[in-house]
Biotite code that builds the C-alpha atoms (Angstrom):
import biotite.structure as struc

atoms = struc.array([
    struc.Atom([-28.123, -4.196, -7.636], chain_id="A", res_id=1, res_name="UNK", atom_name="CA", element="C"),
    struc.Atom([-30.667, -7.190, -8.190], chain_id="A", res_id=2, res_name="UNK", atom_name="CA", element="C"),
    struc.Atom([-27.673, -9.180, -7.223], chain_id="A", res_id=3, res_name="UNK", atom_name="CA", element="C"),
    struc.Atom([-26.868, -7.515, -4.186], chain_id="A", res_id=4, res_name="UNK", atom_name="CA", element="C"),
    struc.Atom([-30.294, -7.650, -2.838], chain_id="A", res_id=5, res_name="UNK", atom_name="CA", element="C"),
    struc.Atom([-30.503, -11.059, -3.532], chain_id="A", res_id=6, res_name="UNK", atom_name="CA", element="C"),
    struc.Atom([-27.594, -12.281, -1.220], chain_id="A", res_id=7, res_name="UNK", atom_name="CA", element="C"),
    struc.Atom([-28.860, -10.262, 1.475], chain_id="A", res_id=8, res_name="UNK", atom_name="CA", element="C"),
    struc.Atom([-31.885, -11.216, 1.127], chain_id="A", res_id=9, res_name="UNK", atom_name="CA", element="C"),
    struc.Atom([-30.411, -15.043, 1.914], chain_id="A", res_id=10, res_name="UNK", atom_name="CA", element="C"),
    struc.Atom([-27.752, -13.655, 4.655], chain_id="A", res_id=11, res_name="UNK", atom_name="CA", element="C"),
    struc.Atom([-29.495, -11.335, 6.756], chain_id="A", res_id=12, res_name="UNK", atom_name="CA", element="C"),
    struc.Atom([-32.006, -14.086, 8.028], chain_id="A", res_id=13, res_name="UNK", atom_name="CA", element="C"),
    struc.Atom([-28.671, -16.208, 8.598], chain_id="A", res_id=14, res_name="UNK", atom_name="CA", element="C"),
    struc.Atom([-27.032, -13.406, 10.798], chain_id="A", res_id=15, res_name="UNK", atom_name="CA", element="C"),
    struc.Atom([-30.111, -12.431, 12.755], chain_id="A", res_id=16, res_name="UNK", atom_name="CA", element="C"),
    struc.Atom([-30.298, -16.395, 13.260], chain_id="A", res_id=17, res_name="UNK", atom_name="CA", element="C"),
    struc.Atom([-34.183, -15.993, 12.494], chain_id="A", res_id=18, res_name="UNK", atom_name="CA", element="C"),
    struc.Atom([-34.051, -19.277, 10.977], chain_id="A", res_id=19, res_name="UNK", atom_name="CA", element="C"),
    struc.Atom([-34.399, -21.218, 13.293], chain_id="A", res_id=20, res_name="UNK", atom_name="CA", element="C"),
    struc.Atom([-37.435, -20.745, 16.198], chain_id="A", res_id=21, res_name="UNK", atom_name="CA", element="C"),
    struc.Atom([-35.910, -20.654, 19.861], chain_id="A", res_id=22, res_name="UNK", atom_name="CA", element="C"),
    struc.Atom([-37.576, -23.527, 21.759], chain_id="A", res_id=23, res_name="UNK", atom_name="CA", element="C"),
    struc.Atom([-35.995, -23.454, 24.894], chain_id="A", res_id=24, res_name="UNK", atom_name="CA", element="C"),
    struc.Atom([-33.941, -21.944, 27.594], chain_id="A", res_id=25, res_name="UNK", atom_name="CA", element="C"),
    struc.Atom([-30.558, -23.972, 26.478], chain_id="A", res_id=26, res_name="UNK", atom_name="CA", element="C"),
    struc.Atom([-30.428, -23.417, 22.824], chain_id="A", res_id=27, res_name="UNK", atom_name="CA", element="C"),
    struc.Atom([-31.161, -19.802, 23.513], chain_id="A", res_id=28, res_name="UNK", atom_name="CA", element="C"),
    struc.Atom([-28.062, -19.620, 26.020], chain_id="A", res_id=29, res_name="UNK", atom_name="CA", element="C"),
    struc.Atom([-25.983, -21.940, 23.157], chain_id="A", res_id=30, res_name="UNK", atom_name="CA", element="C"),
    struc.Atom([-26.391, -19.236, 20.709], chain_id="A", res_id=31, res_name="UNK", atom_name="CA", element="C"),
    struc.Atom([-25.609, -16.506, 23.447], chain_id="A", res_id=32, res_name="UNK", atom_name="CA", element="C"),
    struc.Atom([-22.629, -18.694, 24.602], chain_id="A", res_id=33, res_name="UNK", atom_name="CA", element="C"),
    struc.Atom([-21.227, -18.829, 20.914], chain_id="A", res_id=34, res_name="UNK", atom_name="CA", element="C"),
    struc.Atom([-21.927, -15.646, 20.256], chain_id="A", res_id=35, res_name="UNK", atom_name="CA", element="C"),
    struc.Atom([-19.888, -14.196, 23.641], chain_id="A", res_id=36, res_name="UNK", atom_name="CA", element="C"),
    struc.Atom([-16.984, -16.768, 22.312], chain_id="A", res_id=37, res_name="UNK", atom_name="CA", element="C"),
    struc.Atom([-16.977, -15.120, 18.815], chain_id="A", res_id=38, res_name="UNK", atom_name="CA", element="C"),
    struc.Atom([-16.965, -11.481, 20.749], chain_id="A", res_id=39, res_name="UNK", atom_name="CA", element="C"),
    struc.Atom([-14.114, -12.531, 23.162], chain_id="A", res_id=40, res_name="UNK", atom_name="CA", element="C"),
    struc.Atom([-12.219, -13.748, 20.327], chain_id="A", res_id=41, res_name="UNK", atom_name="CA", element="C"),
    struc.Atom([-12.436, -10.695, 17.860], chain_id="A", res_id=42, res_name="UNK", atom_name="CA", element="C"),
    struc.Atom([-11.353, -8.845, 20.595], chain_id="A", res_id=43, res_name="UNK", atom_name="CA", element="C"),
    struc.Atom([-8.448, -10.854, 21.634], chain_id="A", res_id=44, res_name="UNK", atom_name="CA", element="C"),
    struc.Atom([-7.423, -10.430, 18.021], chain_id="A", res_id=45, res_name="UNK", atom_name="CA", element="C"),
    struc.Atom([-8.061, -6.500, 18.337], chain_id="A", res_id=46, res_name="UNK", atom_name="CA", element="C"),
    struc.Atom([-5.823, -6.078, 21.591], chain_id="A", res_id=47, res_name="UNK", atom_name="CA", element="C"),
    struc.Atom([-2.754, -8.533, 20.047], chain_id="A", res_id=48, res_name="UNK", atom_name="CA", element="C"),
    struc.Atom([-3.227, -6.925, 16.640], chain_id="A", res_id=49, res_name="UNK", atom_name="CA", element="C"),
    struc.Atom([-2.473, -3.268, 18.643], chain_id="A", res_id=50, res_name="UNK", atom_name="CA", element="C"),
    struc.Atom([-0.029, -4.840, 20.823], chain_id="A", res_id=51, res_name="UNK", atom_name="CA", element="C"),
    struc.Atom([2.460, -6.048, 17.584], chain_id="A", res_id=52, res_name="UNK", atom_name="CA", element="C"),
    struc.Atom([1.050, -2.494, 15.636], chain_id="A", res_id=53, res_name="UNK", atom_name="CA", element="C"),
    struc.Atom([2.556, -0.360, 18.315], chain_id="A", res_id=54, res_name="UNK", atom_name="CA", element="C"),
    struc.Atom([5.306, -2.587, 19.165], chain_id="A", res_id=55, res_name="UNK", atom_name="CA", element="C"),
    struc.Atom([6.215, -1.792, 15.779], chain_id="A", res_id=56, res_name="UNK", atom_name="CA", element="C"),
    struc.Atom([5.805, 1.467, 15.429], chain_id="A", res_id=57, res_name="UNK", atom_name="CA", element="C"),
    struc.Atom([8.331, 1.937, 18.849], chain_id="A", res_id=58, res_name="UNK", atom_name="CA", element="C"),
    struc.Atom([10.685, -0.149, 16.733], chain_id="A", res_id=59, res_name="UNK", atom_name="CA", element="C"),
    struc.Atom([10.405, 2.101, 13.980], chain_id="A", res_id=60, res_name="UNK", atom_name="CA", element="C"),
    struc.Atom([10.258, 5.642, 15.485], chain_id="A", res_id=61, res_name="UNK", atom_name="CA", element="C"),
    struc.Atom([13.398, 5.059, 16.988], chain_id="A", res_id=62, res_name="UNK", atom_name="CA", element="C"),
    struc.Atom([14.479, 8.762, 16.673], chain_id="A", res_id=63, res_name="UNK", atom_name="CA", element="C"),
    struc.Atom([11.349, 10.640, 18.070], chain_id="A", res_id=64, res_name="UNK", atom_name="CA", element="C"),
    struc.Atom([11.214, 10.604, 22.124], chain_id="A", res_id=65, res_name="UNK", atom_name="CA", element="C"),
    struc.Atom([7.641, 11.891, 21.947], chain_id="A", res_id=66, res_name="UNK", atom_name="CA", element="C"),
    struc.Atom([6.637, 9.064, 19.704], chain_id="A", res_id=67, res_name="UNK", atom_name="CA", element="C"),
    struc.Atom([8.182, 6.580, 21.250], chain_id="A", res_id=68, res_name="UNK", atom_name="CA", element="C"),
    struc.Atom([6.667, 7.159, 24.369], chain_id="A", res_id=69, res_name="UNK", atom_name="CA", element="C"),
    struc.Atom([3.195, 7.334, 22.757], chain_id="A", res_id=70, res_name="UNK", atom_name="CA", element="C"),
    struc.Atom([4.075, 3.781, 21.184], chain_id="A", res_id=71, res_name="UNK", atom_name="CA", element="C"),
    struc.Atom([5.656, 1.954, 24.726], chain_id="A", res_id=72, res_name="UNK", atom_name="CA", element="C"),
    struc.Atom([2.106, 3.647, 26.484], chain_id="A", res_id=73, res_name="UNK", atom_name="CA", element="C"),
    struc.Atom([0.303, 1.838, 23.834], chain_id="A", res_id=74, res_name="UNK", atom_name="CA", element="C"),
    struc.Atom([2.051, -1.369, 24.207], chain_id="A", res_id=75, res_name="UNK", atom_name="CA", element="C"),
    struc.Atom([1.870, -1.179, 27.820], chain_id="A", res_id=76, res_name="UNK", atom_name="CA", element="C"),
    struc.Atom([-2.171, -0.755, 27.652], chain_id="A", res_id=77, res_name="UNK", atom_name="CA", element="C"),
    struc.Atom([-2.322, -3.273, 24.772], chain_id="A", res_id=78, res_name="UNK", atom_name="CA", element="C"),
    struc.Atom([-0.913, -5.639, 27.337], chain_id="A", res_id=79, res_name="UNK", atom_name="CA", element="C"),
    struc.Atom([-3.011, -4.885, 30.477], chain_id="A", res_id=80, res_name="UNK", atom_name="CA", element="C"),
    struc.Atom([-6.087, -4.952, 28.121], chain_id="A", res_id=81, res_name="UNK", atom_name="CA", element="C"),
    struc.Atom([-5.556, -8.718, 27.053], chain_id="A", res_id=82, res_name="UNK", atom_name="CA", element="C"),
    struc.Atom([-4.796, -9.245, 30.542], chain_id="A", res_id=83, res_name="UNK", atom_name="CA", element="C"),
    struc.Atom([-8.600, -8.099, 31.707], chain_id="A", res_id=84, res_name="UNK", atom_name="CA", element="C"),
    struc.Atom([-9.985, -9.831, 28.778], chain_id="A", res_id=85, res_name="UNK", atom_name="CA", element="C"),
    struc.Atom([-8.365, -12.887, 29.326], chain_id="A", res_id=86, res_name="UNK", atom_name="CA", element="C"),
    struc.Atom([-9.128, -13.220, 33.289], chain_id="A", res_id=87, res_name="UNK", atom_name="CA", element="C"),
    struc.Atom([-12.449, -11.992, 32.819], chain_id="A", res_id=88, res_name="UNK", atom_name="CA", element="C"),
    struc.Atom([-12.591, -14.626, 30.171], chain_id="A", res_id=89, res_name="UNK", atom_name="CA", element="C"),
    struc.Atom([-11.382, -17.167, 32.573], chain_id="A", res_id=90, res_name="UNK", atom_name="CA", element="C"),
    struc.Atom([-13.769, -16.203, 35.250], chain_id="A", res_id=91, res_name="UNK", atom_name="CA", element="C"),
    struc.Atom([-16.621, -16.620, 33.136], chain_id="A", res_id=92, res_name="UNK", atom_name="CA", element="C"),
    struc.Atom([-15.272, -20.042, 31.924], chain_id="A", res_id=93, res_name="UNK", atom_name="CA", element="C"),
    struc.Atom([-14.443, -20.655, 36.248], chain_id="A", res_id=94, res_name="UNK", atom_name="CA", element="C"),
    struc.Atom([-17.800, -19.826, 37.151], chain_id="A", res_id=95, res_name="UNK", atom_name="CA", element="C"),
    struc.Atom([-19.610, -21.928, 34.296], chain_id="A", res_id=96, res_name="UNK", atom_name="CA", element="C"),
    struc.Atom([-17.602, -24.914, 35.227], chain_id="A", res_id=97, res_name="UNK", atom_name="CA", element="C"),
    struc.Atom([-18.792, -24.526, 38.543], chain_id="A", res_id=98, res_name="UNK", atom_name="CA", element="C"),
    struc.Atom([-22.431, -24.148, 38.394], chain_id="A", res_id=99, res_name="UNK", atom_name="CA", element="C"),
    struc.Atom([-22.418, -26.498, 35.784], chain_id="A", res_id=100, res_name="UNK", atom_name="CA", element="C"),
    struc.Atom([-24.561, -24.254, 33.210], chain_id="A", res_id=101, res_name="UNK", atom_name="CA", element="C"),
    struc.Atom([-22.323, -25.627, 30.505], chain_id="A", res_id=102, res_name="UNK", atom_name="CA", element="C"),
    struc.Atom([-25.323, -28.492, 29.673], chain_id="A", res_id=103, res_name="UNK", atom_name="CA", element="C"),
    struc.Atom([-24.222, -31.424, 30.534], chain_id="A", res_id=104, res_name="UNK", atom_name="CA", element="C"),
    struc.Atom([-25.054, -33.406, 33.644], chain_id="A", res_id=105, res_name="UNK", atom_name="CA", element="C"),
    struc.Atom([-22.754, -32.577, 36.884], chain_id="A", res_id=106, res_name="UNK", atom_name="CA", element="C"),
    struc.Atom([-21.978, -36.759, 36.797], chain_id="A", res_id=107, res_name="UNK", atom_name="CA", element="C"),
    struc.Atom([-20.037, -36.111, 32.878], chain_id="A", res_id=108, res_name="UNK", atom_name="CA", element="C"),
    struc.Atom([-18.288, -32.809, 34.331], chain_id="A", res_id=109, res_name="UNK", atom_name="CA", element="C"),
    struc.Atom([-15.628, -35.074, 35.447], chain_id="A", res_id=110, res_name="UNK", atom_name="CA", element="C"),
    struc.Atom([-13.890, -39.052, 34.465], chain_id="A", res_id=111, res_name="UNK", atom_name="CA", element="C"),
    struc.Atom([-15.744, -42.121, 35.131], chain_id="A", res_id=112, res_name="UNK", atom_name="CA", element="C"),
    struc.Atom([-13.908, -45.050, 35.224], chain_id="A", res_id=113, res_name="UNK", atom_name="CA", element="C"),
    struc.Atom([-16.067, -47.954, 33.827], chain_id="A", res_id=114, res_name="UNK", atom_name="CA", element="C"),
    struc.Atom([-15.270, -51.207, 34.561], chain_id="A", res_id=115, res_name="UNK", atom_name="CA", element="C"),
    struc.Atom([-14.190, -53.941, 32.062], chain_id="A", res_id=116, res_name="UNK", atom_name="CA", element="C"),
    struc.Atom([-17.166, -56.046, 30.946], chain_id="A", res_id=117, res_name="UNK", atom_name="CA", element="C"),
    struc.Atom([-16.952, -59.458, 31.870], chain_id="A", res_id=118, res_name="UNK", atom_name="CA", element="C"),
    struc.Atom([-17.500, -62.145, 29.019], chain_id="A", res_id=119, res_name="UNK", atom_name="CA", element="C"),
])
C-alpha cells in the first residue's frame, strides 16, 4: 500500500500538470491544444474500434435478422460518428490556420524563398 501511495504521490502532480506554474496566455492554450489532440484522438480510436467491433459481430451473426440489423445500425452510426469528429476536427484545425492562433508569426504560416547568399 506504501508502494501504491508512493507512485501516486509522483503521478498525480504529473497528470494535473501542477508542475509547472502557467505564465502566460500561450503555454496555457499549448497545454489545452495538446490536451484537445489527445481527446480527439482517443475518440477516433473509440468510434474505429466500434466500427471493426460491430462490423464483426454482422459478420458473425450471420443467422439472426434481428442481430444483424442491430450490428449494420451500429456500423452505420460508427461511421457517421467519425465523420462529425473528423470535420469538426478539421474545422477546428481550418479555423486555427486562419486566425493564426497556432503561435507562430502570420510571415512563417507559409514558404519564404530566401535568396542564395552571395560570396
Amino acid at each position: 500500500m506504501k508502494k501504491f501511495i508512493a507512485i501516486v504521490a509522483v503521478l498525480v502532480p504529473s497528470v494535473a500538470m501542477a508542475q509547472t506554474v502557467i505564465n502566460d496566455a500561450g503555454s496555457l492554450t499549448n497545454k489545452l491544444t495538446n490536451l484537445g489532440n489527445t481527446f480527439i484522438g482517443l475518440l477516433i480510436a473509440a468510434a474505429v474500434i466500434f466500427i471493426i467491433w460491430h462490423a464483426v459481430m454482422f459478420i458473425v451473426k450471420a443467422s439472426d435478422e434481428a442481430e444483424r440489423g442491430k450490428h449494420r445500425s451500429g456500423v452505420l452510426w460508427g461511421i457517421v460518428g467519425l465523420a462529425i469528429i473528423l470535420s469538426i476536427w478539421g474545422l477546428v484545425a481550418i479555423l486555427r490556420n486562419t486566425f493564426a492562433t497556432d503561435n507562430r508569426a502570420p510571415t512563417e504560416a507559409f514558404p519564404v524563398l530566401v535568396p542564395p547568399s552571395q560570396p
